[in-house]
C-alpha positions, 0 to 999 in steps of 0.5 A, a space after each residue: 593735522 592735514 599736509 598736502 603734497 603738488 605733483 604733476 604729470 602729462 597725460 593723454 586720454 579719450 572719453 568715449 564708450 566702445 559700443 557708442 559710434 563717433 557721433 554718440 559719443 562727440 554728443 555725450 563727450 564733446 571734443 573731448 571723445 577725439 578718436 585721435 586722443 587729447 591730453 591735459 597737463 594735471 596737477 595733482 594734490 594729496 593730502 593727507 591727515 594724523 598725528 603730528 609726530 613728536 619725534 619728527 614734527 611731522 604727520 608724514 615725511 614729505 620726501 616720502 610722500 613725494 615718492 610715493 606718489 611718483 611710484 604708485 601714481 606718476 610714474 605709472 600716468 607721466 606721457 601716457 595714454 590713461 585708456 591704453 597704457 596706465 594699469 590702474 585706469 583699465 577698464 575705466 572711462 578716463 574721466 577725471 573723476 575717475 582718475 581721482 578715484 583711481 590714484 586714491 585707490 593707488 596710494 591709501 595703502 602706501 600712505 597707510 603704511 608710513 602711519 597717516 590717512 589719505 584724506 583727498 586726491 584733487 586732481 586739477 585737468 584744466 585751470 577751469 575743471 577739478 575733482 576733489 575725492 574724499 574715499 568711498 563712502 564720503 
């Protein structure tokens, strides 16, 4: 069984690599390597998957779910810059791509701890551009 929680968050970010000057990087980026930064309103989807409790009924407690993904991941990236100020995007090109990579690794643990598995992280940039990820490996 599979369940999946929305979350959303604001975030400001460039896409550019140091040692290129402005003008590789608007060929490779585009206007999305603006030296003045831009940002996206993200929706973020987490699903994941297990055995449907007999207890409860449930494969994870939504409500715990839900504040794990505000501990580990929105509160850390809500009005941020994800190049200077979000720990887990240190050292990252701050694709989207990336960041989904990025929230996986910030929530697998905590999910795996309240008894079900992270299946994926789709993180929606724009109403045009998502990234699904599915764990290393897959």
């Amino acid at each position: 069984m599979r369940i999946t929680r929305r979350e959303t968050f604001n975030a400001a970010h460039r896409l550019f690599r140091p040692e290129w000057d402005d003008g590789k990087n608007l060929e490779v980026f585009g206007k999305c390597s603006n030296p003045n930064w831009h940002g996206h309103n993200y929706v973020l989807y987490v699903t994941v998957e297990g055995k449907v409790s007999p207890e409860t009924g449930f494969v994870i407690n939504l409500k715990s779910l839900s504040q794990i993904i505000k501990t580990f991941v929105t509160d850390k990236l809500d009005h941020k810059n994800m190049n200077l100020e979000v720990d887990f995007m240190a050292g990252r090109l701050a694709s989207t791509e990336n960041l989904a990579i990025g929230i996986w690794e910030q929530l697998e643990k905590p999910v795996a701890e309240e008894g079900a598995r992270l299946h994926c992280v789709k993180v929606v940039e724009t109403e045009k551009n998502y990234v699904e990820y599915f764990g290393p490996g897959r």
